[in-house]
N, C-alpha and C positions, 0 to 999 in steps of 0.2 A: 899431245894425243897419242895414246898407244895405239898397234896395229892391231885390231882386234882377232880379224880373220889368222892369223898366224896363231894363235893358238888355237883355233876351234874351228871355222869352216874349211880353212886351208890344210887343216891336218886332215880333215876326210877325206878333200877332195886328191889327197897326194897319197893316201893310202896309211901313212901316220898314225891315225887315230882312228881306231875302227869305232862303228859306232858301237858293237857292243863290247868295249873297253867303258863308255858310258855305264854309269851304275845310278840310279835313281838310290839316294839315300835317305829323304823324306819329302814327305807331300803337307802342303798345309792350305788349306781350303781348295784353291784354284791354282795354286803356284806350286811346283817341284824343287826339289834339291838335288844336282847331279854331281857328279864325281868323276872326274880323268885321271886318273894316270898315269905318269910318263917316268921314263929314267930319270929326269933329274929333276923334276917337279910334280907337283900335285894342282890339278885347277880345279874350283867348286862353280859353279852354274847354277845359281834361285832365276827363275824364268816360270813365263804363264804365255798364254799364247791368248789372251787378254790382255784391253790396254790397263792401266794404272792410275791413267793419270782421272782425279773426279773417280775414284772407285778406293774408299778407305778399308772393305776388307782385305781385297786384294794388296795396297799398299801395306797393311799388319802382317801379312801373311810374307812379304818381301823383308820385313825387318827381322821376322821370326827365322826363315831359313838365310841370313844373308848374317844375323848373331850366330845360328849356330855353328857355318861355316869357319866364322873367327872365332868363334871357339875353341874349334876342334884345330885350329894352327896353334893358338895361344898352348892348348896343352903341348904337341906335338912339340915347341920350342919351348916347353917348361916354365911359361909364361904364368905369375901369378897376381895378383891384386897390388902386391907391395912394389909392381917393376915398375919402371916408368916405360911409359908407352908413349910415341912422339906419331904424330899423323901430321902427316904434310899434303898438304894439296897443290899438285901439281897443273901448268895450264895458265891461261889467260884468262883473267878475271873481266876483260875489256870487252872479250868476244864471248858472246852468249851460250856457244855452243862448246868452246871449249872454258867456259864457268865451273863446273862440276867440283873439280876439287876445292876453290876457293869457297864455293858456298858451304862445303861440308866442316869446311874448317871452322867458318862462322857460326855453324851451330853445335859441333861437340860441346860437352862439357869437361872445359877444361879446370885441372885440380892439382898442378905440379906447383905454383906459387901457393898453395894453402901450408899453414904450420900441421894442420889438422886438419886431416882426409875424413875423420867422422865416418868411416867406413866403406866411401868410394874409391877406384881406384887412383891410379897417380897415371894424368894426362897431360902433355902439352900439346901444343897445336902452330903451325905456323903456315902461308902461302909463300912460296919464297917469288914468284913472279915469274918472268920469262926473260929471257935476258936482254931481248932489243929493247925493253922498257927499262930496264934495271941496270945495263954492260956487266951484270954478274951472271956466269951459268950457276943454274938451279942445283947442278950439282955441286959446286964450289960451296954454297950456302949452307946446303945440307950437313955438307962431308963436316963445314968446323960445326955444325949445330951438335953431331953426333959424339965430336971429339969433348966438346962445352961439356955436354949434359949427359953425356955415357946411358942413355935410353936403352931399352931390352930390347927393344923388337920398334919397325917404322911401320905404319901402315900410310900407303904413298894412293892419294885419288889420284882416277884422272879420266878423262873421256876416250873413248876408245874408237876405232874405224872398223864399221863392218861391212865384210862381204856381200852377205847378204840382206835387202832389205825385210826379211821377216823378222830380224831380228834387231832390230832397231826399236829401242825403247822397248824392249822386251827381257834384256837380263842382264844382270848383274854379277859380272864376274870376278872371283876373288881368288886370288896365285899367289903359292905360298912361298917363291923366286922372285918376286919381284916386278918390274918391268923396267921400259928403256923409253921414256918420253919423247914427242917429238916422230916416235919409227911412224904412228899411222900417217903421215903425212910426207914420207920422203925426208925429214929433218932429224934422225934418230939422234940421242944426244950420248953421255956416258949411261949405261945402264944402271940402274937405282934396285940395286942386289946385296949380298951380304961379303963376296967378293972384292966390292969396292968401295961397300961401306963399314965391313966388319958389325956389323948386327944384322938379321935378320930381317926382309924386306917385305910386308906381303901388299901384293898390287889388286886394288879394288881398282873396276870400275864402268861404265856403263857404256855399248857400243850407242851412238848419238850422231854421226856424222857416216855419208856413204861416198866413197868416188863414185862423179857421172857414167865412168865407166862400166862397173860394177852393175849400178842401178840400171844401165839400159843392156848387160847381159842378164840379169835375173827377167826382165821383161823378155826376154827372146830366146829362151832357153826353152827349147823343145820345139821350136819355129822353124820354118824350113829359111832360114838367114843363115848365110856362112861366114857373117861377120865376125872376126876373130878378136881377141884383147886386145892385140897390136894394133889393130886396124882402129880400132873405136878410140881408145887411148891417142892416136892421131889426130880424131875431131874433138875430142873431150881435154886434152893436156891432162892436167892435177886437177882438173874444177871437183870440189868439192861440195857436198848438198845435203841438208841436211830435214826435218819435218818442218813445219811453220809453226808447228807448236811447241818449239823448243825450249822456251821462256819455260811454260810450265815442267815438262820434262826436268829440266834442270830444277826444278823448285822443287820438284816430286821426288824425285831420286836422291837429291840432295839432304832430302828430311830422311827418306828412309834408310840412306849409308849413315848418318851421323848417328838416328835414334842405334841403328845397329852395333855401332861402335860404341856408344855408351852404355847398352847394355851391357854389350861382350867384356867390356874393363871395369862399370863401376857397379854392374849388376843389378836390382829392380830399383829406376828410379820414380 
């Protein structure tokens, strides 16, 4: 699980990220496309402030700006039809909530073992697992898959931890750096970058999980409680919590990062 708030709530709230550094780049029915900024990365944000899940315009409208966003990496790294393209899904396929990257992987279409691409582009796909299941880290996996198959670019799922509960099951974000599995939860692993992968890494994925802690400061924010993080984090530890409609969540987002992704590499299927 990535951190989610580290890139987007936490850079507002520390002054980082102002919000009008935000740039809305397109709108598609009920859903936005936003744009950050930063010195050493670019993040894109497809969000609606409707839910998704049981709502098929709104999920088209998620595949439409969350392809154009990879898109617009693909170009930016020089990315074209003929490169291979490696997506790994990052996480635990065993817990539901951290599912996300493994289901996405299940449904690309994948086309790197064809002799004949017939016009789509060239995809593989792999979940490499987590390592208490496996005794291999996720990055060891990776690192020879990338050395095996010399891919252009990785695109790495994974569920993400946010700050804030409005924003849970609400967007889909996509970093054209990468990420570092494992940070939203205290467990940060090697960072899954271009640095230590030598290809280009862009990190999808959906915030899906909140600390209790968090959750019961967004309830109390603006209350006359002086309950502070520290103090609450003392009753709460790491408990982590997540919707009870996560099943579908993960089902939902799951179709709409894949369809995205098979747009974005093999274009109208």
């Amino acid at each position: 699980m990535r951190d989610y708030f580290e890139l987007f709530d936490d850079g507002f709230l520390s002054g980082k990220l102002a919000e009008s550094e935000q740039k809305i780049i397109m709108e598609e029915g009920k859903a936005t496309l936003s744009r950050a900024k930063r010195e050493d990365d670019t993040v894109y944000f497809a969000s609606s402030k409707e839910c998704v899940i049981a709502n098929d315009k709104l999920e088209s409208s998620f595949v439409t700006l969350t392809q154009m966003a990879l898109k617009r990496i693909f170009k930016q790294f020089g990315i074209t039809k003929k490169h291979l393209v490696m997506v790994v899904g990052i996480g635990n396929e065993g817990l539901t909530a951290d599912s996300l990257g493994a289901r996405v992987v299940e449904k690309v279409i994948v086309t790197a073992h064809l002799d004949n691409l017939r016009g789509k582009g060239n995809l593989c796909a792999y979940a490499p697992g987590v390592g208490g299941n496996t005794g291999i880290a996720s990055f060891d996996v990776i690192k020879a898959l990338v050395e095996k198959l010399e891919p252009k670019v990785i695109i790495c799922i994974d569920t993400l931890a946010s700050k804030n509960i409005e924003r849970l099951g609400g967007v889909i974000q996509i970093k054209d750096s990468g990420l570092t599995p494992g940070a939203g939860v205290g467990n940060a692993k090697i960072s899954l970058e271009q640095s230590t992968l030598g290809v280009p890494v862009i990190g999808v994925g959906v915030p899906l999980i909140i600390y209790a802690r968090n959750l019961l400061l967004n309830y109390l924010a603006g209350s006359s409680s002086n309950l502070s993080f520290d103090t609450l984090s003392e009753v709460t530890g790491d408990l982590v919590v997540t919707a009870k409609e996560i099943d579908l969540y993960i089902d939902c987002f799951s179709k709409i990062i894949s369809k995205a992704i098979n747009k974005a590499v093999h274009g109208k299927i």
